[in-house]
Steps between C-alpha positions, in 0.01 A plus 500: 500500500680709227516123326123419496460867371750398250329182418154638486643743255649242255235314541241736355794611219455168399093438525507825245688421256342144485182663440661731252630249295201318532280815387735536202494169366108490455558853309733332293290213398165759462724711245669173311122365484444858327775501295439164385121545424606802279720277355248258390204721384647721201248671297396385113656789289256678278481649179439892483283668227533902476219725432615640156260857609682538918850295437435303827547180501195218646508094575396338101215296552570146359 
């Protein structure tokens, strides 16, 4: 009996952590599929044109 319990215990050790790892790996492939969109899509820089009367500074229309 007191191997079965032991069993049963391992057993469910080892369904857990499957589905762990399992749960981590498809958060590591949303957050590289992040990453590597940011990657991709970097903005255009643009000039800035300051307001001789405030001193702030506003995208230059081309």
């Amino acid at each position: 009996m007191v191997v079965l319990k032991g069993f049963v215990v391992a057993a469910v050790a080892f369904l857990v952590l499957f589905a762990m790892l399992l749960m981590m790996r498809r958060e590591m492939q949303a957050v590289k599929a992040r990453v590597n969109d940011g990657r991709r899509r970097q903005p255009a820089l643009r000039r800035l044109r300051q307001d001789p009367r405030t001193g702030v500074y506003y995208p230059a229309e081309d």
